[in-house]
C-alpha positions in Angstrom: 112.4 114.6 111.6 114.4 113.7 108.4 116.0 115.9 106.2 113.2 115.2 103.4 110.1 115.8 105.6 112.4 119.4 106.6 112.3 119.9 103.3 108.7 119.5 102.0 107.7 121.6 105.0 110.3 124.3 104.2 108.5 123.9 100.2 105.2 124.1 101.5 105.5 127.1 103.9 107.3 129.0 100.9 104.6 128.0 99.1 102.0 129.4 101.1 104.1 132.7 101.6 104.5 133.4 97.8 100.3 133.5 97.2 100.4 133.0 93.9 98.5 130.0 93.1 94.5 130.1 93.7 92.5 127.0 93.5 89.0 127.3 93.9 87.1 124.2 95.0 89.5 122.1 95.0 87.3 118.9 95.5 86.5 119.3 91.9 89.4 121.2 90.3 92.2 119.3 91.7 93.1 115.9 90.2 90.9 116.0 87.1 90.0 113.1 84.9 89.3 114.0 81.1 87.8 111.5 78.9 88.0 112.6 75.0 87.0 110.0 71.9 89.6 109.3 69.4 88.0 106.3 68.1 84.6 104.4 67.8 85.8 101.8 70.3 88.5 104.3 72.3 89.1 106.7 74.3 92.0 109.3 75.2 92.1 109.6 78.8 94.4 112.1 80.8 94.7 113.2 85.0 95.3 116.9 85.0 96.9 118.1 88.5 95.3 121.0 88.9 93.2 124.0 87.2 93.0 127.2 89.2 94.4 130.9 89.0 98.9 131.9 88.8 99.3 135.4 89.7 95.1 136.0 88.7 95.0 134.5 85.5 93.3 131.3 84.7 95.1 128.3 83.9 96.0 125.0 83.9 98.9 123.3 86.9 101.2 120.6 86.7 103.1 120.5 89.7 106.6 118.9 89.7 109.3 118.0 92.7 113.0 118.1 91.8 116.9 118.6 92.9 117.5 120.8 90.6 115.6 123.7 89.0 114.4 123.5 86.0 115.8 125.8 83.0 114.3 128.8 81.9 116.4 129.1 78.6 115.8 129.8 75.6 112.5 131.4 76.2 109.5 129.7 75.0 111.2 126.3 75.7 107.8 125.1 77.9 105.8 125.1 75.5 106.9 122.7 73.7 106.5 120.2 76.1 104.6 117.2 74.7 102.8 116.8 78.2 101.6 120.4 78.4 100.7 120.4 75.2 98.3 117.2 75.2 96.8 118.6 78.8 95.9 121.8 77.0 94.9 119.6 74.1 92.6 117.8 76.0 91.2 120.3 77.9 91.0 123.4 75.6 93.1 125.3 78.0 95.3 127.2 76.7 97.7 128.9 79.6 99.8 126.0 81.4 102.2 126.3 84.0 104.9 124.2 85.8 105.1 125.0 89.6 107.8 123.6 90.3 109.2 122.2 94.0 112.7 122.5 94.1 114.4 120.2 96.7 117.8 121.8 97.6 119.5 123.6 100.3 118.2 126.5 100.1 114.3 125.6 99.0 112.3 127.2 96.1 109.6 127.4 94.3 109.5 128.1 90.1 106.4 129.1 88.6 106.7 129.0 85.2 104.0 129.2 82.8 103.4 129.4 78.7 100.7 129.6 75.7 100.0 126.7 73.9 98.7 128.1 70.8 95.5 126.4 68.5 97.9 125.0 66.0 99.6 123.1 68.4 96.9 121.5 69.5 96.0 120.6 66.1 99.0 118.9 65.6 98.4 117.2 68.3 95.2 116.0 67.7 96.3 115.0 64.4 99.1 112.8 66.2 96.6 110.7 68.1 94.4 110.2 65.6 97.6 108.9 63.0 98.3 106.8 66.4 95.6 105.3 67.4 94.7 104.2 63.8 98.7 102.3 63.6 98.0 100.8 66.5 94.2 99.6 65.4 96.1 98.5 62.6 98.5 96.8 64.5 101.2 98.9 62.4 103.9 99.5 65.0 107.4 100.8 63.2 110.4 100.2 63.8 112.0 102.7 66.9 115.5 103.0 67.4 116.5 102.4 71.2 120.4 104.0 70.5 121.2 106.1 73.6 124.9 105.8 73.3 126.6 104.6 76.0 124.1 102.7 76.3 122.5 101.3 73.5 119.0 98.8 74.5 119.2 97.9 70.9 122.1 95.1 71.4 119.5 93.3 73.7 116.3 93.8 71.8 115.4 90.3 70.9 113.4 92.4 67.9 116.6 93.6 66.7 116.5 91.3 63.8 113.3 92.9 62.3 114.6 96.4 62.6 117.6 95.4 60.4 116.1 93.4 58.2 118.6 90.0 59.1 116.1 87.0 59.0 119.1 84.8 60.5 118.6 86.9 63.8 115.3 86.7 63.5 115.1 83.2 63.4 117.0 83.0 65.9 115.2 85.0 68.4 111.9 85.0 67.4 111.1 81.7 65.5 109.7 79.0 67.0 111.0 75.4 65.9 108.9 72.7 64.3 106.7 70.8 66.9 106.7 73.3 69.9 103.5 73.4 71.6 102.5 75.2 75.4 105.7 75.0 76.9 107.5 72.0 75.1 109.1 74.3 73.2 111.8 75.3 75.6 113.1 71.3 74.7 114.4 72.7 71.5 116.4 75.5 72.7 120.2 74.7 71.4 123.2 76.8 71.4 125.6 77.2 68.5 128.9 76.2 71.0 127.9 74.7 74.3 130.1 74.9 77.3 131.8 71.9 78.1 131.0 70.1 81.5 134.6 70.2 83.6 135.9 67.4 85.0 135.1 65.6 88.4 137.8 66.1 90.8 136.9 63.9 93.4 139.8 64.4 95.7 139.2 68.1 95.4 135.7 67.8 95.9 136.3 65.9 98.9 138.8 68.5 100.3 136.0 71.2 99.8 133.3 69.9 101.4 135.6 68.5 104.1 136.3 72.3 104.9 132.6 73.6 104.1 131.6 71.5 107.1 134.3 72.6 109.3 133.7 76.0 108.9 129.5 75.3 110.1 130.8 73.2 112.6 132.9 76.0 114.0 129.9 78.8 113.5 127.9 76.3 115.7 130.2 76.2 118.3 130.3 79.7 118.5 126.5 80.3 118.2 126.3 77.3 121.1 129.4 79.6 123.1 127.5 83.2 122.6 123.9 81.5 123.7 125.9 79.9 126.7 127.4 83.9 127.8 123.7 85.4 127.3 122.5 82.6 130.0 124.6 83.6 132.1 124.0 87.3 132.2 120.4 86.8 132.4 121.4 85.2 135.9 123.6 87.5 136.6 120.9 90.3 136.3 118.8 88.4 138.0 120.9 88.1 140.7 122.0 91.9 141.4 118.5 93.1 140.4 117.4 96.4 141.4 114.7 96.6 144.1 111.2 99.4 143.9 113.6 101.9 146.2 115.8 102.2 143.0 119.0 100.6 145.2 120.1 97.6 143.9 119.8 94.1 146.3 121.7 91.1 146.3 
C-alpha cells in the first residue's frame, strides 16, 4: 500500500476516533446544491460540502486536505474567508467550520470553526449584485496580474489597454485591413525578422552522412539483440523443465 493511501486511512481512523462531526442523513445534507437569483435571467449557484453538527452545534462543513496545517493566528482570521463567507451567504448559515485533513507524518485533524455575522453577508450580497450587473454590462476593469517575481502582466496581450498605450494595442489586439476567418494570420509581420542562414552544403552533407550512420549502427544492434533473444528461447527450450520439477535434456 502507498504512502498516500497509509495516510488517508491513518486521517480517516483519527477521524472517526475524535467524534466530533455529526452528519445526519447524509444523502441529503452532504454535497449540497444552492441555487439563489441575483438577476432576472441568472442565477448564483454554489456546492456546499457538508451541513451537520461540530462538537453539538449546528453548522456548516468545508472539508479541506493539506501538508501543512493551516494557521490559527490572529484569531478571527476564518472568517474572513471570501469562500465561507459566500457559503454562509448563500445558505443563511451562520456558524462555518474548516475540518481540516492534514497530510504529514504524524496525521491530524483541525477543526476550526467561526461566525459570519449579518453584515457580512450583506456585503456580500451587495458584491454580487455590483458584479453581476458589470458583467451584464459587459464592464470588466482593468486587474492588475503583478505577483512579483512573477509578474503575468508582461504577457497579457491586454496589457496595452490597462496602460492606456494604443501602439501596444494595436499591436496585439488590432486586426489589419482585409482579414477575414482565418486570412488574417497572412498579415502577421514582425518589426526585425530573423535572417535565414546560409546553406552549407558540405556541412549538410557531413550531417546527414553521420545521422544515417548512427541508425544504421542502432539497427545492427536491434538485428544483434533480436538474434541473442532467439537463441535463448532455444536454449530454454532445450533444458526445459519436465512436470516432476527436474529439469530434462
Amino acid at each position: 500500500m502507498g504512502s498516500d493511501a497509509q495516510q488517508g486511512i491513518q486521517l480517516i481512523d483519527r477521524f472517526c476516533q475524535d467524534d466530533r462531526i455529526r452528519i445526519r442523513q447524509p444523502r441529503r445534507n452532504l454535497q449540497i446544491k444552492f441555487t439563489r437569483p441575483v438577476s432576472k435571467n441568472n442565477d448564483f449557484v454554489a456546492y456546499v460540502d457538508a451541513i451537520g453538527n461540530l462538537d453539538g452545534e449546528r453548522c456548516l462543513i468545508e472539508w479541506k486536505t493539506t501538508s501543512s496545517r493551516y494557521s490559527e493566528e490572529p484569531d478571527g482570521l476564518l472568517a474572513v474567508d471570501p469562500r465561507l463567507v459566500c457559503y454562509s451567504w448563500i445558505t443563511g448559515i451562520s456558524e462555518v467550520a474548516h475540518v481540516v485533513f492534514v497530510r504529514k507524518r504524524l496525521v491530524e485533524v483541525q477543526y476550526l470553526g467561526t461566525v459570519i455575522t449579518d453584515e457580512q453577508r450583506v456585503e456580500f450580497g451587495q458584491l454580487v449584485e455590483d458584479t453581476i450587473r458589470r458583467v451584464e454590462a459587459a464592464r470588466f476593469l482593468p486587474h492588475p496580474g503583478i505577483r512579483f517575481p512573477q509578474n503575468p502582466c508582461s504577457s497579457c496581450r491586454d496589457v496595452g489597454l490597462c496602460l492606456g498605450k494604443p501602439e501596444l494595442i494595436n499591436i496585439a489586439l488590432v486586426r489589419r485591413p482585409g482579414a477575414q476567418n482565418l486570412g488574417w494570420l497572412d498579415e502577421l509581420t514582425a518589426r526585425n525578422p530573423p535572417l535565414l542562414p546560409k546553406l552549407n552544403r558540405r556541412r549538410a552533407m557531413f550531417v546527414l552522412t553521420k545521422i544515417d550512420e548512427i541508425v544504421a549502427r542502432e539497427k545492427q544492434k536491434e538485428a544483434e539483440r533480436d538474434t541473442r533473444f532467439v537463441e535463448l528461447g532455444r536454449t530454454c527450450l532445450k533444458f526445459a523443465q519436465d512436470s516432476t520439477g527436474g529439469w530434462r535434456t
